[in-house]
N, C-alpha and C positions, 0 to 999 in steps of 0.2 A: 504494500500500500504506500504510496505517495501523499506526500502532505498538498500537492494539488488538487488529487481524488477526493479531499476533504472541504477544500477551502479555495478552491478555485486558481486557477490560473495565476494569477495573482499572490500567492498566498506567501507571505513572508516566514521563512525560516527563523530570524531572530526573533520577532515578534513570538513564535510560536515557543521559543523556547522559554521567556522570557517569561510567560502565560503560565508554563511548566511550573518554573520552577517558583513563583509566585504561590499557586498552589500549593506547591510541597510545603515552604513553609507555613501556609494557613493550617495547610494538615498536621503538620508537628504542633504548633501552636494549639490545636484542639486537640491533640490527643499528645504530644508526646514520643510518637513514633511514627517512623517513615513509611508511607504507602508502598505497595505491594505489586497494585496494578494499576492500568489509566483505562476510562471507558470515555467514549464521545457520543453523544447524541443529538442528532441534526434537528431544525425546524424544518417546516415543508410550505411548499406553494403549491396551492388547487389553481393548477392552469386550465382546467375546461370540466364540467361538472357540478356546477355552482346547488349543494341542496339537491343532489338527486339519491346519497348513498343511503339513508336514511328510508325509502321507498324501493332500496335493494335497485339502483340505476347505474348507470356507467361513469367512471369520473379519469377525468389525466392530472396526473398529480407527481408534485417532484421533492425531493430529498434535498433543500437547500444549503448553503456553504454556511451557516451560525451555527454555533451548539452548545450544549452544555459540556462543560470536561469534566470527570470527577476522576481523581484520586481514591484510591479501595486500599481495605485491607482487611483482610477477613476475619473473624473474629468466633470463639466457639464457647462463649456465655449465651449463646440464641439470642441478642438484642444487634437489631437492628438502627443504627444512629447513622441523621443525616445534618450535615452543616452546611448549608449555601450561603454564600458570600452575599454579606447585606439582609442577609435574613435570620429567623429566631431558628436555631437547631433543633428538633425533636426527637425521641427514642420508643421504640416499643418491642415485646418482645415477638417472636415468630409463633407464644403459644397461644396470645394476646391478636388474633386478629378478624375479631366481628366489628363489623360496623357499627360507629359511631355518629350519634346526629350533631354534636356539637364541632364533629371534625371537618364536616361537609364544605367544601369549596378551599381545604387545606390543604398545603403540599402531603401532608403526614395523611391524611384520605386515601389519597393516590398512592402512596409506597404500600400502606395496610391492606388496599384492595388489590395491589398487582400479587401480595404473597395471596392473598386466600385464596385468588383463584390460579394461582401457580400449585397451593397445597392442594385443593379441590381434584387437582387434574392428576394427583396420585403422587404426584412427585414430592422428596424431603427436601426443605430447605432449611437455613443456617444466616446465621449473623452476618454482617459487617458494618465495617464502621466507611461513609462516604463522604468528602468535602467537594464542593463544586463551587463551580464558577460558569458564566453562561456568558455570550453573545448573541443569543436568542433574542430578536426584538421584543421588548416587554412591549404590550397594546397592540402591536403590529401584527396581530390576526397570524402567527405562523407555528400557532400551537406548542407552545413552551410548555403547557402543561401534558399533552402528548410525546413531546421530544424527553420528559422527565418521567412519566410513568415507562417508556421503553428502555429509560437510562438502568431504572431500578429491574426492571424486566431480564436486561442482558447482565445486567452484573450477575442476579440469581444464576441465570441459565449459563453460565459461565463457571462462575464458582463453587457450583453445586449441581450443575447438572450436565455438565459435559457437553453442552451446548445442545441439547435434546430437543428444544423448543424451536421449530422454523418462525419463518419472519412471520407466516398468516398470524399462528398460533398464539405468537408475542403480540401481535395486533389485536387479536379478540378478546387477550386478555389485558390487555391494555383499557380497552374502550369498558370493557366488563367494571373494571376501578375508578373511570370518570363519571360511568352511567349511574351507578350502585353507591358506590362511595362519595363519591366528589359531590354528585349532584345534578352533573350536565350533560342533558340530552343528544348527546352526540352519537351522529354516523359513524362509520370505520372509516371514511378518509385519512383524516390525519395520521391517528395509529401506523395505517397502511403506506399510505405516502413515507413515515420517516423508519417504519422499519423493514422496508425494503429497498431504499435507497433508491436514487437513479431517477429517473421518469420512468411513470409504470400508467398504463390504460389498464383501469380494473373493471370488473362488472360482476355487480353484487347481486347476481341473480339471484344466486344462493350464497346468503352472506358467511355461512359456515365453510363452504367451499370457496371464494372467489375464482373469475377466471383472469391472470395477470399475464401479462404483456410486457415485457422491457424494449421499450423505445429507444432511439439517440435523438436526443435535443438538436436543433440548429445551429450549427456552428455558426459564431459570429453576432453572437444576439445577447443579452445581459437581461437579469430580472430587476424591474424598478419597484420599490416595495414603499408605500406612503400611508403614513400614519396621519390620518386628516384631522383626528383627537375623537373625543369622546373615551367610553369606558364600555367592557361588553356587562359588568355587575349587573343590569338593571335592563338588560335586555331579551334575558334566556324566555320571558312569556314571548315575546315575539319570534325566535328561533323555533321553540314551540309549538306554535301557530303552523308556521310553516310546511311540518310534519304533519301535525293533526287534520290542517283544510286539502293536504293531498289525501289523507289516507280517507276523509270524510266523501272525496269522490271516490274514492277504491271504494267504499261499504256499499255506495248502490248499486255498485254491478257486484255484488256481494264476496269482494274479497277485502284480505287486508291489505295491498300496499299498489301502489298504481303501476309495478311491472307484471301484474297479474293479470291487468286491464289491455286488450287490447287497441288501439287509439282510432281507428277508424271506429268502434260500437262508440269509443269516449264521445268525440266529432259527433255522430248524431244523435248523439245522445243528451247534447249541449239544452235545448228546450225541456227535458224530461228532467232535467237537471236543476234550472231555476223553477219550474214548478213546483218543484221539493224542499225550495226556498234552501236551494244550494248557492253560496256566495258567487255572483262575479269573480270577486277575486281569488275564491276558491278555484274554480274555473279557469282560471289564468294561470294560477302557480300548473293546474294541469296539465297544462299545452305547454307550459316550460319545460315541466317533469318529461313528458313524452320529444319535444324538439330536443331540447338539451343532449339527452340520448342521441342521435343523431350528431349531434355538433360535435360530439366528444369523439365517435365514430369517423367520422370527418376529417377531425385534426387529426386521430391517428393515423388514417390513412396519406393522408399530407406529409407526415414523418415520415414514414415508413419509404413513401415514393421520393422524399426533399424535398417536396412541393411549398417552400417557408411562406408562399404568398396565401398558400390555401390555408395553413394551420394556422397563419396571423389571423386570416379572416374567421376563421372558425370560435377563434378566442374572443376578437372581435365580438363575433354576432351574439356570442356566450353573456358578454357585460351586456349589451343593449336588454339581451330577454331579462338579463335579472331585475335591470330598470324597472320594463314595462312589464312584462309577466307576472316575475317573481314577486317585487314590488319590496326589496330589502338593499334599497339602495340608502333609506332614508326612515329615521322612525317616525308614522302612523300620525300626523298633527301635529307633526312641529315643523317651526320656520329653520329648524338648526338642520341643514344638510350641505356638510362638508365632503359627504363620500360622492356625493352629487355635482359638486362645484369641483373636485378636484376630476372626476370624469369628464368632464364638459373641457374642462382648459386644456387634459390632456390630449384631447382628441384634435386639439386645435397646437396643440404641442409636437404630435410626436408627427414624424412622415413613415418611417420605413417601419408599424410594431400594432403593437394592439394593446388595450388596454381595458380592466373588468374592475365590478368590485373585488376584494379578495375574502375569501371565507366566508361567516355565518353574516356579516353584513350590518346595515345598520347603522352603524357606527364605526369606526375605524380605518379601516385600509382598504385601496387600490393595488393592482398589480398592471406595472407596464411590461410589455416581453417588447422589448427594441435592439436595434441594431448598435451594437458597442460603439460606431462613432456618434449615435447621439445619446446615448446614454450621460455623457458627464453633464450637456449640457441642460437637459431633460430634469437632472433631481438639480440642479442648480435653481432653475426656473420653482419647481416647488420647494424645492427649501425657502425661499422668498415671501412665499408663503405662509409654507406648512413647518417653517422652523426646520435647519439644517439638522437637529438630531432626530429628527421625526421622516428622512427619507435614507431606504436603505438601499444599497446596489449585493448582487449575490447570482452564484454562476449555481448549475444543477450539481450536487454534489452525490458521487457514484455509491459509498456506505452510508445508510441512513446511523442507527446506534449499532456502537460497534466494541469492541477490545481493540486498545490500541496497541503497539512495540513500537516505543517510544524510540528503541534504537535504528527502527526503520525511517523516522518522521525529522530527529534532530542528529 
């Protein structure tokens, strides 16, 4: 492995070391003694798929160049301790792990639920002690708290299990810990997206099985990732929403999730539909949920052949449906839309790329995919705006969370 495979092209060796060894001594500083091992776990960008995983739909999705690093070292008292830099450390033991209501939406949630359902699935696990550090955009919609439940995921399946767990496996049981424990209603995307690394076209027909696809990205193109502000705390009833008014169209053609449905009966079935005093906009996120499928079909097939003009457009048309269709560009009766305003400039911004909202929506982030020579000048223009710490640049990174051999990387 390459410290470019990780952090892109770009990626500075001193910087990385410098990161290293930063670490090590936080890790001595909390405990005392010198770490063992190094783990890395990536953030991810939903390039095409916007809100379809969750209805078991197709999504393209990438393993981006941020991550959390953590320092291990294993330990055989059974208590599990984690220290993140800039945050309060917590401990519990591995006998100690049923859900808690007052843990919900806590880091220590997500580590408690990735064991139980790592113990659940038959396997013994064991202590360790972990300190971390992150480059993960905090707000930036790129799943930090996914890139961290896979972080605690692979250390297990590493130090205790011979590495037993594939990447789906670590995914299902990833999302199992943010569903159950944490709180939040989330699809398999991100899970998926950062622990398989790379760009992958998945399709959740059958979400226990997916079917995955390794793509190759466009060479020559950079991710523009824009934090427009806002917060997602106060928005999970509308991501919510989301799920519920597709699945409320799946119930009338009597199944659960709208890839059950097929969309020509959906189409005419549009009048039978609001007689039932089925929402408009129920109705819309529907023709997303069924196009979107498509779009993501689309751009892969775009990759697959080079075709970069057709998988821009496909990204493209992606943002416009979630506008109009989806309708989570913006929250529900307010004048506050930044995710809105920073679409519109971009579109008048960028020449050679495309640009979406990025993730659950709302509130927070854009994702531009552009051609590296406009890329510096692109997050300049929103930094201007959007406040230069608030725009990130990032290449597709080939390991999502990983073990690393530090003496391969420095």
């Amino acid at each position: 492995m390459r410290l470019q495979d990780l952090y892109g092209n770009d990626a500075d060796g001193r910087a990385f070391a410098s990161r290293v060894q930063s670490l090590e001594k936080f890790f001595l500083k909390q405990t005392g003694e010198r770490p063992e091992e190094w783990f890395s776990s990536s953030g991810r960008a939903e390039i095409c798929g916007n809100h379809t995983d969750h209805n078991h739909g197709k999504v393209l999705v990438a393993a981006i160049s941020c991550d959390i690093l953590a320092a291990v070292k294993k330990r055989n008292d059974g208590f599990v301790r984690i220290c993140s830099a800039g945050f309060p450390s917590f401990e519990f033991h591995i006998a100690d792990l049923e859900a808690r209501p007052g843990e919900a939406g806590k880091s220590v949630a997500l580590a408690r639920g990735v064991l139980r359902a790592i113990v659940d699935r038959g396997y013994t696990v064991g202590g360790f002690t972990a300190c971390t550090e992150s480059t993960v955009f905090r707000g930036a919609g790129v799943s930090s708290s996914a890139a961290f439940e896979l972080l605690v995921a692979e250390i297990v399946n590493a130090l205790y299990l011979n590495g037993a767990l594939d990447p789906v496996e670590k995914a299902i049981i990833s999302q199992y810990a943010e569903n159950v424990y944490f709180g939040k209603p989330c699809g398999l995307l991100d899970q998926s997206g950062i622990s398989l690394g790379g760009i992958n076209k998945i399709d959740f027909k059958d979400p226990a099985k997916p079917v995955i696809e390794r793509l190759t990205p466009p060479a020559g193109y950079t991710l523009v990732i824009t934090n427009t502000g806002g917060s997602h705390a106060a928005l999970t009833e509308h991501y919510a929403a989301i799920k519920t008014e597709m699945r409320e169209v799946a119930a009338f053609f009597g199944k659960e999730v709208l890839r059950e449905v097929d969309y020509r009966e959906f189409f005419d079935a549009v009048p039978a539909l609001l007689k039932k005093k089925i929402s408009e906009r129920a109705i819309l996120r529907a023709f997303h949920f069924f196009e979107e499928n498509d779009r993501v079909d689309a751009a892969a097939d775009a990759l697959r052949s080079g075709d970069t003009a057709a998988f821009l457009r496909a990204v493209g048309e992606s943002g416009l449906s979630s506008l109009n269709c989806l309708q989570n560009c913006f929250v529900p009766g307010s004048a506050e839309q930044p995710v809105t305003l920073a679409i519109h400039m971009s579109e008048r911004l960028i020449k050679d790329g495309a640009v979406r909202v990025h993730g659950g929506g709302f509130a927070g982030t854009i994702l531009a995919y552009l051609a590296d020579a406009e890329a510096g000048g692109y997050a300049a223009a929103m930094a201007k705006v959007f406040g230069r710490e608030n725009v990130f640049t990032a290449q597709v990174r080939l390991p999502g969370a990983v073990q690393l051999q530090l003496h391969e990387l420095i």
